[in-house]
C-alpha positions in Angstrom: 48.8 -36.0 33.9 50.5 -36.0 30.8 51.5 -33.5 28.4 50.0 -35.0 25.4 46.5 -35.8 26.7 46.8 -31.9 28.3 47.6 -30.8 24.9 44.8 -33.0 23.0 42.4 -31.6 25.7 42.9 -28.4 24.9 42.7 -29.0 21.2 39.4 -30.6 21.6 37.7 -27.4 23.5 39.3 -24.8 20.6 38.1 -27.1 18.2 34.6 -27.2 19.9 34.7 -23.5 20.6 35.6 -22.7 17.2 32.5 -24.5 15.7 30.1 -22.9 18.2 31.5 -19.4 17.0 30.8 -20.9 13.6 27.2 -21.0 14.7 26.8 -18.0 17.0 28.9 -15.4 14.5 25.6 -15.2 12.3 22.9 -14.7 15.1 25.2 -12.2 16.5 25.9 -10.3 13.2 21.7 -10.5 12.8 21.2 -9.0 16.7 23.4 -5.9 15.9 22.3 -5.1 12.4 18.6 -5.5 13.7 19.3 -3.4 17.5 21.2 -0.4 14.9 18.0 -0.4 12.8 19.5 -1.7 9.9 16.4 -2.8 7.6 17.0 -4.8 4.5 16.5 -3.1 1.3 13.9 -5.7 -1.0 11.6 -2.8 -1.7 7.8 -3.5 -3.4 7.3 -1.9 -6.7 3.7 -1.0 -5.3 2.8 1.8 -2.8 2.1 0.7 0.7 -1.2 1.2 1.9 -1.3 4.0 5.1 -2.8 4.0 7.3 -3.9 0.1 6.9 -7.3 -0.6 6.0 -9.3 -4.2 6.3 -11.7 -3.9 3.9 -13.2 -6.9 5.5 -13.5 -5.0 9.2 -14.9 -2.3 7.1 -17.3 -4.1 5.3 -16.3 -2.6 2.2 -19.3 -4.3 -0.9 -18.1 -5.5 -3.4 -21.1 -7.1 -5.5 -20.5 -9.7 -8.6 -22.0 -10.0 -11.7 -24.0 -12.9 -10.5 -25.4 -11.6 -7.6 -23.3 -12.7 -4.9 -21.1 -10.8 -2.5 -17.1 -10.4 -2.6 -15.7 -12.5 0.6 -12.8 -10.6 1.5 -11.6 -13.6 4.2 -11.1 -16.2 1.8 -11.7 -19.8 3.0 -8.2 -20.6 2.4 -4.9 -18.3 2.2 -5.8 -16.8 -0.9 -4.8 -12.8 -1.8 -6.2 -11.0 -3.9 -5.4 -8.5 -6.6 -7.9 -5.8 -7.4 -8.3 -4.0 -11.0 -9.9 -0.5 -10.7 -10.0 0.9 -13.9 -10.6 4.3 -15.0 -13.2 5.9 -17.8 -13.3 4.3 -20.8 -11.1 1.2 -20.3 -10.0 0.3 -23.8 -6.8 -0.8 -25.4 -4.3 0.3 -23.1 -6.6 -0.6 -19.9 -7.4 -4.4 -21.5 -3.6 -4.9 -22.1 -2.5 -3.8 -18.4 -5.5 -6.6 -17.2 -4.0 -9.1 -19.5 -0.5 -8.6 -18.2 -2.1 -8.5 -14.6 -4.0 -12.1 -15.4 -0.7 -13.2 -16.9 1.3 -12.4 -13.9 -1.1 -14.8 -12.1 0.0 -17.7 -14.1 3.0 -17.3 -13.6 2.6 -18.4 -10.0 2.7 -21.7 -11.6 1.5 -24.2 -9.0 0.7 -21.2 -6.7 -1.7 -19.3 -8.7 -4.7 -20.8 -6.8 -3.3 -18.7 -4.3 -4.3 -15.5 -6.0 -7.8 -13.9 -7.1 -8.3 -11.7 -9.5 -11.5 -8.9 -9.0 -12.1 -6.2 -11.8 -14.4 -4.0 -9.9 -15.8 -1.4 -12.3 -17.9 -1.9 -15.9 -15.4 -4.3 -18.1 -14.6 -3.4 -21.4 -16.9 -3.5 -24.2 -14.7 -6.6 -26.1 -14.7 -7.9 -22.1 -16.0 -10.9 -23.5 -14.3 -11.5 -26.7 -10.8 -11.2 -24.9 -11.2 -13.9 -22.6 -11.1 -11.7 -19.8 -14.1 -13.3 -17.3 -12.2 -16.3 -17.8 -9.7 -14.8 -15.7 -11.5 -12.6 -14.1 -14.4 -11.9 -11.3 -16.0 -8.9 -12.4 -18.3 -6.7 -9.6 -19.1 -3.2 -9.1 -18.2 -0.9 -5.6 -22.0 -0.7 -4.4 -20.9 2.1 -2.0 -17.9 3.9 -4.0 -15.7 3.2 -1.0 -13.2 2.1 -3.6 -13.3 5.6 -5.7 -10.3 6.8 -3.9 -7.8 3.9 -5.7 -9.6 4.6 -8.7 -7.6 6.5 -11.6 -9.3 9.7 -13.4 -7.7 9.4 -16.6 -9.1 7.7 -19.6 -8.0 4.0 -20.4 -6.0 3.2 -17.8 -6.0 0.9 -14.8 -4.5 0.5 -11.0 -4.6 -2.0 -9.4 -4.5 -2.9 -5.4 -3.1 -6.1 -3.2 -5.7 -7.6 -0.9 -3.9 -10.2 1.5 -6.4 -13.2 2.5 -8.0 -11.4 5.9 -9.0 -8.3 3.9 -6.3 -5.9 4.6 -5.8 -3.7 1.8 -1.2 -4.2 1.4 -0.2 -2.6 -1.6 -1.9 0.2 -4.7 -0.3 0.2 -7.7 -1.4 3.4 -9.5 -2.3 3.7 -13.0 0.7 3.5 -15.4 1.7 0.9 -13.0 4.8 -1.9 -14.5 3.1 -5.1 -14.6 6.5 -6.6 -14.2 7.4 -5.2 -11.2 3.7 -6.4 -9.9 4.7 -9.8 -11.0 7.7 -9.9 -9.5 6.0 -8.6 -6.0 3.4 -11.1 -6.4 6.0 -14.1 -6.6 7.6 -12.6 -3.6 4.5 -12.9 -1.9 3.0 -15.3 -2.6 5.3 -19.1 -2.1 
């Protein structure tokens, strides 16, 4: 054989080597980082829910104002966001729900894929405000919710319900609104 054709040969398999280590270099990097325990650090702004619960599995009542009972498994992939509000839900509490019904539509084409539940007595303006236009109201038949719920006067928290009832995220009263929005367009896509 000839030199030349050696020489392109060998050309040929560096070049070929060189794009499978273009390919490999990445899975590689993602093997070690995930074998040394290295966890990426996107954190929620809400508090993760432990141990789990599935409302659903637990048969956890929620019963709405027209009689009917919550479905936690939605029919579709549908989360859903929870407002428990505390005594006296006034000013404060009704601007929290707007921002909360707000950050729903800011889903944009995805905000089908969120429901929002006020479990607890709405405000006394509840139906000036708009709010049942936004949102399901009900009331926690056994109190299994009264844990979530804060003690202080005119506020809110709020929890994440993914579609098969397990309870994700609480965001306690005093909560940002923002950073629920932001976990919510993380979420849900």
């Amino acid at each position: 054989m000839n030199k030349p054709a050696n020489a392109a040969r060998r050309s040929s398999r560096l070049k070929l080597l060189l794009i499978m280590a273009v390919f490999a270099a990445p899975i590689i990097a993602a093997g070690v980082l995930t074998f040394s325990g290295w966890q990426p650090g996107g954190k929620g702004n809400g508090q993760p829910i432990a141990p789990q619960r599935n409302f659903a599995d637990e048969k956890l009542r929620v019963s709405l104002a027209d009689g009917q009972v919550w479905a936690w498994r939605a029919t579709e992939p549908q989360l859903t966001l929870i407002a428990l509000p505390g005594p006296d839900c006034g000013r404060q509490c009704v601007d929290t729900l707007t921002k909360m019904a707000a950050a729903r539509i800011t889903l944009n084409r995805n905000a089908p894929r969120l429901r929002l539940l006020f479990v607890g007595t709405p405000p006394a303006d509840a139906d000036s405000d708009g709010m049942k236009n936004y949102w399901q109201i009900g009331s926690d038949s056994d109190g299994k919710l009264a844990a979530w719920r804060p003690t202080s006067p005119d506020s809110v928290s709020a929890l994440l319900v993914e579609s098969n009832g397990t309870a994700l995220a609480l965001y306690p009263a005093g909560f940002d609104p923002t950073g629920l929005r932001k976990d919510l367009q993380k979420v849900i896509r």
